[in-house]
C-alpha positions as CSV (number, residue, x, y, z in Angstrom):
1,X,-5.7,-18.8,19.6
2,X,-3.0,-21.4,18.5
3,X,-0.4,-21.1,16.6
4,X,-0.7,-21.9,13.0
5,X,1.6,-24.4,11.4
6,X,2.2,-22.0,8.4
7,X,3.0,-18.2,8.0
8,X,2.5,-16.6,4.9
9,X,3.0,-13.7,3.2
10,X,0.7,-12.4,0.4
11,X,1.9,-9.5,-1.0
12,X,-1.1,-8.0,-3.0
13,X,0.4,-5.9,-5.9
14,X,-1.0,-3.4,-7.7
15,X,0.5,-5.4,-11.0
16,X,1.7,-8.6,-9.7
17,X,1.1,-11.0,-6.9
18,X,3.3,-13.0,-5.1
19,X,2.9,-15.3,-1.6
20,X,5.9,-16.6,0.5
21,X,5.7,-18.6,3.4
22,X,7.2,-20.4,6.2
23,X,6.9,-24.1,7.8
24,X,7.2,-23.3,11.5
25,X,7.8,-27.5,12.1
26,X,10.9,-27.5,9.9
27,X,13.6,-25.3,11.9
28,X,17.2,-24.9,10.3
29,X,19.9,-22.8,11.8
30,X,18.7,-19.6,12.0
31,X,14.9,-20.3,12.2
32,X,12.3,-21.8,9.3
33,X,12.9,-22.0,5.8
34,X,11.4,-19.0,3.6
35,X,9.7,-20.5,0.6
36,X,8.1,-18.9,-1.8
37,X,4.9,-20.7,-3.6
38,X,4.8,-20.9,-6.8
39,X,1.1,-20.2,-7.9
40,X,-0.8,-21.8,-10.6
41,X,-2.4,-20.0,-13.2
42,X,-3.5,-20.3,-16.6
43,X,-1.1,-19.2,-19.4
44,X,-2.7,-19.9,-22.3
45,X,-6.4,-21.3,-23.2
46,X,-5.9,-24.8,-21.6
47,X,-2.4,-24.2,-20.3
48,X,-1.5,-24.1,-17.0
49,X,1.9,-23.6,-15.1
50,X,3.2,-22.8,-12.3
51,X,4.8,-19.2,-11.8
52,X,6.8,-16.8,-9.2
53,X,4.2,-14.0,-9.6
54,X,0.6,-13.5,-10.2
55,X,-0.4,-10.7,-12.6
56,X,-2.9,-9.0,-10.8
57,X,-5.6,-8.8,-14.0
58,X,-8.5,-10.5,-14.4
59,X,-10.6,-11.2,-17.6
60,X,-14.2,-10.9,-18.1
61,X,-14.8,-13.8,-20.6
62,X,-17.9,-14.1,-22.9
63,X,-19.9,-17.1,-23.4
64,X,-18.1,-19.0,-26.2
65,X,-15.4,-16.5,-27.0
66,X,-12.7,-19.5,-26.3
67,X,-12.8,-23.3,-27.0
68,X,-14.8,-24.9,-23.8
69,X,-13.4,-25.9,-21.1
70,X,-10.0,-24.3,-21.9
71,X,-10.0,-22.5,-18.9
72,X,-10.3,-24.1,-15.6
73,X,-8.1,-24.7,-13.3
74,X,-7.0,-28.2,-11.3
75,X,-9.3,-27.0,-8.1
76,X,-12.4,-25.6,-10.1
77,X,-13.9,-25.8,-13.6
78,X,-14.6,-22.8,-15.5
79,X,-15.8,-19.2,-13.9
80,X,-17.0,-16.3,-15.6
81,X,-13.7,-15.4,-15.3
82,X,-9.8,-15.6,-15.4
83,X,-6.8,-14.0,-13.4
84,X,-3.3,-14.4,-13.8
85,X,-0.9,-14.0,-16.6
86,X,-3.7,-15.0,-19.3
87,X,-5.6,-12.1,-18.4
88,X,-3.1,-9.9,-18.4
89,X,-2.5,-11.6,-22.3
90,X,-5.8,-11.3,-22.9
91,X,-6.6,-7.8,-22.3
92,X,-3.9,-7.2,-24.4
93,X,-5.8,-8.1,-27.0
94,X,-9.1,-7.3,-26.0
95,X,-8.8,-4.5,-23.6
96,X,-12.2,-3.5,-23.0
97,X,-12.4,-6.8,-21.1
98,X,-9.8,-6.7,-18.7
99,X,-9.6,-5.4,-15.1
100,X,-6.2,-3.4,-13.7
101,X,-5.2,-2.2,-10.8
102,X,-8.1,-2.9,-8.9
103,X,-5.7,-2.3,-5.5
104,X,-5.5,1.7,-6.9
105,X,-8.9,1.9,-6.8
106,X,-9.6,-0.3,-3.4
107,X,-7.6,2.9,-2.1
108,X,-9.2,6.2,-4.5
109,X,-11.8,7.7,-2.2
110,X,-13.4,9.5,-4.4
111,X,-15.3,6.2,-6.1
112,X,-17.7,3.9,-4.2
113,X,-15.6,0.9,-3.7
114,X,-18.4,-1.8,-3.5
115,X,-20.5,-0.3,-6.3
116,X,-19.9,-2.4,-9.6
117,X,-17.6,0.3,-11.5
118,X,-14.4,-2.2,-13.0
119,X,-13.5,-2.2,-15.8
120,X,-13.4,1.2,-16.0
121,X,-15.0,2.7,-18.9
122,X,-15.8,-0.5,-20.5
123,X,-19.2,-0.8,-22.5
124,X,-22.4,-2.1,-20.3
125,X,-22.7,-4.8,-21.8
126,X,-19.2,-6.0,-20.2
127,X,-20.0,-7.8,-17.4
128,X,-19.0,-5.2,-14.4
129,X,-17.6,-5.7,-11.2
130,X,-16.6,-3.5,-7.7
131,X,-12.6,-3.2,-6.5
132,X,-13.3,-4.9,-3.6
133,X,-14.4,-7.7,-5.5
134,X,-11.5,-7.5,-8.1
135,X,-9.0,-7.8,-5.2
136,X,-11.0,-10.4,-3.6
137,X,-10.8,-13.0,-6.6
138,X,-7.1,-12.5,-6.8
139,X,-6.9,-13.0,-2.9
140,X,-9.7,-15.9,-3.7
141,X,-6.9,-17.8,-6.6
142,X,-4.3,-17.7,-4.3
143,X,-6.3,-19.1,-0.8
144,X,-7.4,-22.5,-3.8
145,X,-3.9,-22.4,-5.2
146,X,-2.5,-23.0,-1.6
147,X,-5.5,-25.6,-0.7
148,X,-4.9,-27.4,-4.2
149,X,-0.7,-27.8,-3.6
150,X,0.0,-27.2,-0.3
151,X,-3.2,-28.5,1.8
152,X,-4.2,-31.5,-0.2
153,X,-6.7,-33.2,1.1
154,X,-5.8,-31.9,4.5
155,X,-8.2,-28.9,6.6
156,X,-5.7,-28.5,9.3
157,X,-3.4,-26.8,6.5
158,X,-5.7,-25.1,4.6
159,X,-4.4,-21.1,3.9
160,X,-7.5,-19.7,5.7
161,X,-6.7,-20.9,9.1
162,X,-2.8,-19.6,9.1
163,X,-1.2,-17.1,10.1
164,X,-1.3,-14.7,6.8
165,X,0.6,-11.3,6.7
166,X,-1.3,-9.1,4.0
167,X,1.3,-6.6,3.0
168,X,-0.6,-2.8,1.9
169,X,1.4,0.3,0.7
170,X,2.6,2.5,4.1
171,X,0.5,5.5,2.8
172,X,-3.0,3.5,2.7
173,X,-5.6,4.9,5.2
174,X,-7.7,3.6,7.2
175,X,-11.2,3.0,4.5
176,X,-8.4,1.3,2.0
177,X,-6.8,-1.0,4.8
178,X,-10.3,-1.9,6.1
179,X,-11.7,-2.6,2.4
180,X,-8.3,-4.8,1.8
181,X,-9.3,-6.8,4.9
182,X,-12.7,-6.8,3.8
183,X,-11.3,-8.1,0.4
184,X,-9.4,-11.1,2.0
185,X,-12.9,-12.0,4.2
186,X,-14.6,-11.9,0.8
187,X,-12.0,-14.6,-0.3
188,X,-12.7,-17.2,2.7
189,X,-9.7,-15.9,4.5
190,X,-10.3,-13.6,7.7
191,X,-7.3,-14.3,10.3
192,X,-4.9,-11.6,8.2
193,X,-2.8,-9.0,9.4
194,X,-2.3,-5.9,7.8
195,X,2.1,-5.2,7.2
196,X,3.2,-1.9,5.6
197,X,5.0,-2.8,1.8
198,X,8.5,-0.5,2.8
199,X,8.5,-2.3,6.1
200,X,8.2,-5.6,4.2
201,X,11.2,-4.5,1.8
202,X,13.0,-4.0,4.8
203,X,12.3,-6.8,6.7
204,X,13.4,-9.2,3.2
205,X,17.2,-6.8,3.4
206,X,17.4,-7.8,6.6
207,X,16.7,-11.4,6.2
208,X,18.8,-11.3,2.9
209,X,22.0,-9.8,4.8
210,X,22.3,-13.3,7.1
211,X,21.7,-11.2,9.8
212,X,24.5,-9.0,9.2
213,X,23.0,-6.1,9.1
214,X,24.8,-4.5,11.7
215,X,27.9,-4.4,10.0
216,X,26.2,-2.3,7.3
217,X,24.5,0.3,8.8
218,X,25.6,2.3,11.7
219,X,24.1,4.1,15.2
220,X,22.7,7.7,13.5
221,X,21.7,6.4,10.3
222,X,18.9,7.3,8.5
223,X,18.0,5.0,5.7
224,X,15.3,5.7,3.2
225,X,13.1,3.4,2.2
226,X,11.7,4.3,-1.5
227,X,9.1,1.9,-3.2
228,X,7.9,2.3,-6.1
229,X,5.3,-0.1,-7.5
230,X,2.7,-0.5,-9.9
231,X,0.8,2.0,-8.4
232,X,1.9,3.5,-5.7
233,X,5.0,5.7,-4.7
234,X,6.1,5.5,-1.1
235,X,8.4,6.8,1.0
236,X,9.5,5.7,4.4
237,X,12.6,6.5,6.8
238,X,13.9,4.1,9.4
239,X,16.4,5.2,11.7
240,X,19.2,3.2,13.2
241,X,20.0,4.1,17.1
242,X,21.7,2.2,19.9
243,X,19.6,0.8,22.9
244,X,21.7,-1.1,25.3
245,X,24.7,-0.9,23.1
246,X,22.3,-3.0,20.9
247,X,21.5,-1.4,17.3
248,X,18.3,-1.1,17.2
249,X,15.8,0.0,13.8
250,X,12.8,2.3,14.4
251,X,10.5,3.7,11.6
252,X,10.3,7.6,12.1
253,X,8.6,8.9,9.3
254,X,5.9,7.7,6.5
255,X,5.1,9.5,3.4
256,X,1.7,10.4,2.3
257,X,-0.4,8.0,-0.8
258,X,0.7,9.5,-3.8
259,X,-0.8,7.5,-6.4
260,X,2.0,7.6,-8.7
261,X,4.3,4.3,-10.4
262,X,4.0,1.7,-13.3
263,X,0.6,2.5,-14.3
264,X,1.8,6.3,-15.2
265,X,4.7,5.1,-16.5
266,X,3.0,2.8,-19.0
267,X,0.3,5.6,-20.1
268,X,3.0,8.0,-20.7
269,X,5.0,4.8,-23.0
270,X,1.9,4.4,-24.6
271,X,1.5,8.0,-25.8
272,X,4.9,8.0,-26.8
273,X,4.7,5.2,-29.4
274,X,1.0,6.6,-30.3
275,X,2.8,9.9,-31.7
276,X,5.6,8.0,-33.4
277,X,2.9,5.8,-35.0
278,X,1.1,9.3,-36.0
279,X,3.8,10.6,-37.2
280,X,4.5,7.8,-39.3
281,X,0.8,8.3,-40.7
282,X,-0.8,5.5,-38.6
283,X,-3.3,6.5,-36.5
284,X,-5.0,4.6,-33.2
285,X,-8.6,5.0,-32.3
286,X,-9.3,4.9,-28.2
287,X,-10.2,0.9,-28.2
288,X,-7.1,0.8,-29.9
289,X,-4.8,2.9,-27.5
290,X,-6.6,0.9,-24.1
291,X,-4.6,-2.1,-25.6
292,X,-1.6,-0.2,-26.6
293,X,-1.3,0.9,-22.6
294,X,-1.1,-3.1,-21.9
295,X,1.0,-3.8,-24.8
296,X,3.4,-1.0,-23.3
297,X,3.5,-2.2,-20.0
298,X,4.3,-6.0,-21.3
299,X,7.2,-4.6,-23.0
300,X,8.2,-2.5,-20.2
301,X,8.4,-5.1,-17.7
302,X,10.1,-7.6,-20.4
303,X,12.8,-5.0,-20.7
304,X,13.1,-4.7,-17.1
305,X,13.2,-8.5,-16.1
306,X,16.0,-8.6,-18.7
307,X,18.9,-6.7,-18.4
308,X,19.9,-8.1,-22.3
309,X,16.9,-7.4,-23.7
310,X,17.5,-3.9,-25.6
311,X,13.9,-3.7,-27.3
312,X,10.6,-5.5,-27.3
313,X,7.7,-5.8,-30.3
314,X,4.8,-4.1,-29.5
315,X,1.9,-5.1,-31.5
316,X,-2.2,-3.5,-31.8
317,X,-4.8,-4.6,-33.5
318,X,-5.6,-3.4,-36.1
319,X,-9.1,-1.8,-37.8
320,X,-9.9,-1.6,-41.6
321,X,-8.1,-2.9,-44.6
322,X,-5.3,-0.3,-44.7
323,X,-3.9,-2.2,-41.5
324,X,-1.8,-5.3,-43.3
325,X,-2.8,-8.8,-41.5
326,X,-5.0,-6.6,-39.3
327,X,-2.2,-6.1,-36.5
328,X,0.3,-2.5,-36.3
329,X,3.8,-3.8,-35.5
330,X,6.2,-1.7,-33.7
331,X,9.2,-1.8,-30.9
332,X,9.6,-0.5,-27.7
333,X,12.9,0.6,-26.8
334,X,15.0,0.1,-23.7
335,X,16.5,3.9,-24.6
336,X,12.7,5.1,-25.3
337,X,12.1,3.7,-22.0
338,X,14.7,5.3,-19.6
339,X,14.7,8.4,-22.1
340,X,11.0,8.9,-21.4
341,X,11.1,7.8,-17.5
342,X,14.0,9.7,-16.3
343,X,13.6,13.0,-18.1
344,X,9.3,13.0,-17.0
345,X,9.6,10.5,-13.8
346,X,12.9,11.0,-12.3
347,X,14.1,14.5,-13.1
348,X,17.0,16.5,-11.2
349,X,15.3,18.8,-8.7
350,X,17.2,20.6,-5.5
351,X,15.9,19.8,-1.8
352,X,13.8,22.5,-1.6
353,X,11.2,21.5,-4.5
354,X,8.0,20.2,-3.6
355,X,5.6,18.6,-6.5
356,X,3.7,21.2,-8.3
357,X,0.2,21.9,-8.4
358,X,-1.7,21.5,-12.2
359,X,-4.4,24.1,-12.6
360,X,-7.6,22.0,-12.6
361,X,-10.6,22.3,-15.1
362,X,-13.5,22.7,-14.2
363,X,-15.2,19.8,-15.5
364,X,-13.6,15.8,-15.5
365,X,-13.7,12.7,-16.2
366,X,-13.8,10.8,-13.1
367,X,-11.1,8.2,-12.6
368,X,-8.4,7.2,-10.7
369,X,-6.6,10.4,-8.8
370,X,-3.2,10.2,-10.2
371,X,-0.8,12.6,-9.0
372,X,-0.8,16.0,-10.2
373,X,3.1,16.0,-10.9
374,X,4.5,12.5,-11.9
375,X,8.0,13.7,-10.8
376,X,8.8,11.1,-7.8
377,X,12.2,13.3,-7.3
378,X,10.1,16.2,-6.5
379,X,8.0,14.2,-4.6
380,X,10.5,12.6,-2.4
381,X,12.1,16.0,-1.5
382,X,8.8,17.4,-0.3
383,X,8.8,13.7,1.7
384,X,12.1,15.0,3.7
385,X,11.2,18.9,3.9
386,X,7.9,17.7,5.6
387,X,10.1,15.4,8.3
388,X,12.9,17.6,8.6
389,X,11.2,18.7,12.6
390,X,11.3,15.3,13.4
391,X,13.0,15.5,17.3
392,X,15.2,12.4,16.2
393,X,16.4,14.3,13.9
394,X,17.2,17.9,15.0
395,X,17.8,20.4,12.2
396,X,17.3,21.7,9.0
397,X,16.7,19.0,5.9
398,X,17.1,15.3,6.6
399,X,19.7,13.5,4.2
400,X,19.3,10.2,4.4
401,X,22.4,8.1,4.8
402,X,21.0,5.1,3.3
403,X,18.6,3.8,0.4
404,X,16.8,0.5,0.2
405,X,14.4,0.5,-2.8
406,X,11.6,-1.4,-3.5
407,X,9.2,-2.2,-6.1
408,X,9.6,-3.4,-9.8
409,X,9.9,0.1,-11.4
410,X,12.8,0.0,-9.4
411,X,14.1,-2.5,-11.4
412,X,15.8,-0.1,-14.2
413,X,19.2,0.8,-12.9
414,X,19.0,3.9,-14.7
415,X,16.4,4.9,-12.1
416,X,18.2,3.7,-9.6
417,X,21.4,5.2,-9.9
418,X,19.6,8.9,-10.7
419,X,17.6,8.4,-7.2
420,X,20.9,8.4,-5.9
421,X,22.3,10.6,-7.8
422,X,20.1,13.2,-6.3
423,X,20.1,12.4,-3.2
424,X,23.6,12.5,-3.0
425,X,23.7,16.5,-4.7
426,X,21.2,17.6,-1.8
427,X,24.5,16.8,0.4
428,X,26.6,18.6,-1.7
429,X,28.5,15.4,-3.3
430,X,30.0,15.3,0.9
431,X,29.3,11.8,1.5
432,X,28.3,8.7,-0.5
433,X,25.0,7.5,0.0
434,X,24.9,3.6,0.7
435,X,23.1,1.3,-1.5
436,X,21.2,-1.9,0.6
437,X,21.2,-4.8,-1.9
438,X,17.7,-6.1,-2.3
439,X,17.8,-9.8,-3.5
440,X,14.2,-9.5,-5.3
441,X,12.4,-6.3,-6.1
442,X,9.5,-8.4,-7.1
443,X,9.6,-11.1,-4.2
444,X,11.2,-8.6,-1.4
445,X,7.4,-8.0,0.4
446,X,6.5,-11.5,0.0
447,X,9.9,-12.5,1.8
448,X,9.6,-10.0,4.2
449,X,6.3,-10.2,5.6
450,X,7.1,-14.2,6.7
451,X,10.1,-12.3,8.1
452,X,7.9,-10.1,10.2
453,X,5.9,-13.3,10.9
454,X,8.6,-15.1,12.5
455,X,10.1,-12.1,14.6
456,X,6.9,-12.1,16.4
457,X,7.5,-15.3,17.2
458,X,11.1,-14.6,18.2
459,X,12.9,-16.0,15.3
460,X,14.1,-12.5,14.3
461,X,14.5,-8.4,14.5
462,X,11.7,-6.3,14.6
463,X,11.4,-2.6,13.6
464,X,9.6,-0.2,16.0
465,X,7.1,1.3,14.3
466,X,3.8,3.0,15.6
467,X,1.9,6.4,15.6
468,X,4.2,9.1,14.5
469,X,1.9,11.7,16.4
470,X,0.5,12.2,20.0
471,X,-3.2,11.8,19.6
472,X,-5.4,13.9,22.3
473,X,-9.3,14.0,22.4
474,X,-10.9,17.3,23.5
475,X,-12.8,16.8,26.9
476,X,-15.6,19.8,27.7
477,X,-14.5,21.5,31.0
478,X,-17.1,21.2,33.6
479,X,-17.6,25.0,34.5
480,X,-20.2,27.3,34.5
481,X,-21.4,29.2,31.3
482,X,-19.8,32.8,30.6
483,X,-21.6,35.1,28.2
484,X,-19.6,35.6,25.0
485,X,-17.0,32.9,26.1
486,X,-17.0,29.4,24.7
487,X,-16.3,26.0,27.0
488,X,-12.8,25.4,27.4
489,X,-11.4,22.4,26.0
490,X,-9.3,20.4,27.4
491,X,-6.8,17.9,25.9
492,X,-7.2,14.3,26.9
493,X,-3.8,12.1,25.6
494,X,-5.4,8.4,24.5
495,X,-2.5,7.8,22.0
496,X,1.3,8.5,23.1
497,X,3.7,8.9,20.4
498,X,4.9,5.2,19.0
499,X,1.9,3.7,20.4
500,X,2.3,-0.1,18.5
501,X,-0.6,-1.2,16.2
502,X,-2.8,-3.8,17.9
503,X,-1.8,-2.7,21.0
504,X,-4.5,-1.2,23.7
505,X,-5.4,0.5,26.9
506,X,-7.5,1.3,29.9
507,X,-8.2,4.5,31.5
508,X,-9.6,2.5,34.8
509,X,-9.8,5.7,37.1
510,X,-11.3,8.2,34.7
511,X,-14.8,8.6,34.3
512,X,-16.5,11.1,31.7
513,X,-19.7,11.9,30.7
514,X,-21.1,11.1,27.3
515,X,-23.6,12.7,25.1
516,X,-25.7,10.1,23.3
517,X,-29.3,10.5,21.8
518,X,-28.2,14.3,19.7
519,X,-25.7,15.3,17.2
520,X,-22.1,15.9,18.3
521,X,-19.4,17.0,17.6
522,X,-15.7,15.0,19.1
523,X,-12.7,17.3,18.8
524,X,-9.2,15.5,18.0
525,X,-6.0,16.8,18.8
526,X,-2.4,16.0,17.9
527,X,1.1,16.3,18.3
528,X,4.5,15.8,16.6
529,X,6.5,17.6,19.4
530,X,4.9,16.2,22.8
531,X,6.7,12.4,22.7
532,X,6.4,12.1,26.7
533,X,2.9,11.9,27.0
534,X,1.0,9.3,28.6
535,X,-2.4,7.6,27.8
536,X,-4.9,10.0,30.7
537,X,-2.5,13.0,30.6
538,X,-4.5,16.1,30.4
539,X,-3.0,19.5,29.2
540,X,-5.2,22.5,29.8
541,X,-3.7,25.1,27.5
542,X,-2.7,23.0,24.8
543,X,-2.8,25.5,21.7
544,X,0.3,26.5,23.5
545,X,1.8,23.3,23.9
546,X,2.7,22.3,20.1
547,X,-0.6,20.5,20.1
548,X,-2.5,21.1,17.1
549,X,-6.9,20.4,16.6
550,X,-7.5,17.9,13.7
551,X,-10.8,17.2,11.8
552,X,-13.6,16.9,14.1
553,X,-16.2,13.9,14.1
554,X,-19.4,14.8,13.4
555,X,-21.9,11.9,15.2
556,X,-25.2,10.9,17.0
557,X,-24.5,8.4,18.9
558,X,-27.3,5.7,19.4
559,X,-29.3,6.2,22.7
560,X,-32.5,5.1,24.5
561,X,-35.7,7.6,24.4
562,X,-34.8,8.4,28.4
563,X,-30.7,9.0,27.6
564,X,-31.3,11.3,24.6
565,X,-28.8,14.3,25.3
566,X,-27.9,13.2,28.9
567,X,-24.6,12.9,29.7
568,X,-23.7,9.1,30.4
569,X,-21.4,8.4,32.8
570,X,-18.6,6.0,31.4
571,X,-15.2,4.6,30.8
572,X,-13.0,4.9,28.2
573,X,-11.4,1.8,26.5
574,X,-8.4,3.1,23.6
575,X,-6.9,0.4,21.0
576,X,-4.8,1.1,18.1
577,X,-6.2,-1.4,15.5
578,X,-3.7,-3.3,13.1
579,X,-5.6,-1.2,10.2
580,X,-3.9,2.2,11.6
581,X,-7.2,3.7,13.3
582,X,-7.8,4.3,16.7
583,X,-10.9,2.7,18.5
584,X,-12.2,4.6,21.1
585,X,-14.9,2.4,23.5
586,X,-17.4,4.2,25.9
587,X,-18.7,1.4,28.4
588,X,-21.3,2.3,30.4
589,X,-23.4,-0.6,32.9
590,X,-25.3,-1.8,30.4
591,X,-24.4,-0.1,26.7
592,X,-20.9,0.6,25.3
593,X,-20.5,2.9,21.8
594,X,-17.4,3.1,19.8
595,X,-15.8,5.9,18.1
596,X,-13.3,5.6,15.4
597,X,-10.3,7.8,13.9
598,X,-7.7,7.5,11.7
599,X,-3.9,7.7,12.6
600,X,-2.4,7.1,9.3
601,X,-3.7,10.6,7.9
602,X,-4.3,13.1,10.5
């Protein structure tokens, strides 16, 4: 395929939205130009602007609710429907309405993703739509904003036929990264590739620092990458070695989905004003409290986009005539905000912590899977404990040497100087932990996915990434049957540790024989301590070899009547997709079957 004019980078937030890109045909010094693209939304009913970010909300509107044709945009008259910054105004006011954090709920797997279940809660008569759907009309705003300013009148530079870097947190797994593709294909675009937010962050330090990143990191350091979003927390480590006296970056470790960040953060603010209201004799129903929470997080990120701004109004509407002018007015606090976030967010904890477990009722409401413990501290130790084997890193717990954050509730320095803070006590206060500057904590994944897009293209570093585990399949030794002694397995390596996304393999000499036509069962192995292992290695006693058996896949694999439960002699075909699951292939003359299993989450 040819190379697209454009690269672009759409970083799809859980609370805002914001695309970058680069024009390949004008070169400068060091490469292309980043830009970032400034999308139009509507502000107001019949106002619309151009702005950095787009709120990820959208509003369900009702026939007639606001004066017609007040809310269409230059590309398209009016939809059902609004995204964007009025939304998020909107729901404010009329929460019941609005739709958040649609990206959360593209990743819980506990709800049906397609199945019309947003907004969450709201009455039936609110018109009711699926996350994958909710993420696909943001993606769907920002493909007609770029066609509208960037495209014109001209196809060859429409969005959908560039080269587009969708950035998703490090911790999705494989259903959310598919359903996020899935999303963007919904939206009219398809050629997307999947990029990992820390990686992004990274990517925008490193583009931020002129290429001068050498001189600020050094051969043995390990530099944490912590992101915390809207709602997400991840974790990441990248570790800085030497290859040909050449420093070279390599990402060693990636922390699991905790589904933690802004969204907790603005529940908890929103409870916290609800009792001082209480306690000052005014009470809030539950219609009232749903647009309390987006009042809070308004006045949240107000506080934070302004380092001068020491309080914000929050105002709810009101019900009945004790309520003066129908409104309740009250403030929000910069104190009441760091007060409340580091003492229940970002708490002191020692290295050994790990995040506790609540004891859980019987009987829920169903909803998005927040974390148990909303301590990220707690959270990032148990990150390190779990990494600490790591053969890069030989010894007891990793200290990072390094901290790059990420993400706009990274925005409070409070937070940020407590993060390191504690990190620095789990080193016993030995040495100072160093602090890489991010030049936007809302742009950096925008910035640093066109990054990634030009490095491929040789205009820039590159971070080795890849599976952090040695992936085996179990293969059915061909011996005959021994009473009261099961087949031995043995272990068949198709992944070697580090194996690159979108990278695949052949096993051209090897052929097996595959049961089609009757239930199954595929037995996969892995490793963290085998790291010289090739693709078609076979280890025969492998529960002695650090390899460890992971969830089986249960399957019937299609068949003709005259193959059912005959083994069928094939090859085997192995790609790692750019969604972080591994494709296994069985060609045989004339059929192939494909099996598939996730490498994010063993």
């Amino acid at each position: 395929m040819a190379q697209s004019r454009y690269i672009v980078s759409i970083d799809l937030g859980t609370t805002n939205c914001a695309v970058a890109y680069a024009d390949t045909l004008e070169q400068e010094q060091d490469g292309p130009k980043i830009c970032l693209l400034r999308i139009p939304q509507l502000v107001a009913s019949g106002t619309v602007e151009e702005q950095q970010l787009l709120p990820s909300f959208s509003y369900q509107i009702v026939s007639g609710e606001l004066p017609q044709d007040s809310l269409g945009h230059p590309w398209q008259e009016e939809t059902g429907y609004v995204v964007g910054a009025f939304a998020r105004e909107r729901g404010a006011e009329v929460p019941d309405r609005v739709i958040s954090s649609s990206k959360s709920w593209l990743s819980h797997s506990g709800a049906d993703r397609t199945a019309p279940i947003l907004p969450w809660d709201a009455p039936e008569e609110v018109p009711h739509i699926s996350p994958i759907e909710a993420s696909s009309r943001l993606l769907k705003h920002i493909r007609d904003a770029w066609n509208y300013l960037v495209a014109a009148e001209n196809p060859d530079l429409y969005l959908e036929i560039q080269e587009i870097f969708l950035t998703v947190p490090a911790s999705f797994d494989a259903t959310a990264r598919d359903l996020t593709v899935r999303a963007a294909e919904m939206a009219g675009i398809s050629r997307v590739t999947l990029l990992e937010e820390p990686q992004a962050a990274f990517y925008a330090w490193i583009r931020s620092s002129s290429n001068g990143w050498q001189r600020e990191v050094s051969v043995g350091d390990v530099i944490l990458v912590c992101d915390i979003g809207g709602g997400t927390t991840d974790f990441s480590l990248i570790l800085v070695s030497e290859d040909q006296r050449e420093l070279v970056l390599e990402r060693i470790a990636v922390g699991d989905h905790v589904l933690l960040g802004g969204d907790n953060i603005d529940l908890t603010l929103a409870y916290a004003i609800r009792n001082r209201l209480a306690g000052e004799g005014t009470r809030l129903d539950n219609w009232q409290m749903r647009g309390l929470l987006h009042s809070s997080r308004q006045a949240k990120e107000k506080i934070f986009e302004d380092p001068d701004c020491d309080s914000y109004p929050i105002t709810v509407l009101g019900k009945g005539r004790q309520v003066v002018g129908g409104t309740i007015n009250t403030d929000l606090t910069r104190q009441e905000i760091e007060g409340v976030i580091l003492d229940g967010f970002f708490p002191k904890c020692s290295e050994g912590d790990r995040p506790s477990e609540r004891h859980q009722a019987g009987l829920k409401e169903l909803g998005l899977p927040y974390a148990s413990d909303p301590a990220v501290t707690r959270h990032m130790a148990w990150f390190l404990q779990r990494h600490r084997n790591d053969r890069k890193l030989p010894g007891g717990f990793i200290r990072p040497t390094a901290v790059l954050f990420n993400g706009g509730v990274m925005k409070a320095e409070a937070l940020k100087q407590r993060v390191i803070e504690v990190l620095e006590s789990w080193s016993g206060g030995e040495e100072r932990l160093k602090v890489l500057a991010s030049g936007s904590l809302d742009l950096a994944v925008a910035y640093g996915g066109v990054y990634y897009g030009l490095a491929r293209r040789g205009h820039g570093i590159r971070i080795r990434s890849g599976t952090e585990r040695t992936y085996y399949i179990g293969i059915e030794t061909a011996m005959p049957a021994v009473p009261g002694m099961p087949t031995p397995i043995k272990a068949l390596c198709v992944v070697p540790f580090g194996m690159e996304e979108g990278t695949e393999a052949n096993l051209p000499d090897r052929r097996f024989g595959l049961v089609v036509g009757e239930p199954v069962s595929f037995r996969f192995l892995g490793s963290t301590s085998r790291h010289d292992d090739r693709i078609g290695d076979v280890i025969e006693d492998w529960e002695e070899e650090g390899i460890e058996e992971l969830v089986p896949l249960e399957i019937e694999l299609p068949a003709e009547e005259d193959m059912e439960g005959t083994p069928v002699r094939v090859r085997l075909h192995i790609k790692v997709t750019e969604i972080g699951t591994l494709e296994l292939w069985f060609f045989s003359e004339a059929k192939r079957w494909k099996l598939e299993f996730n490498v994010r989450q063993p």
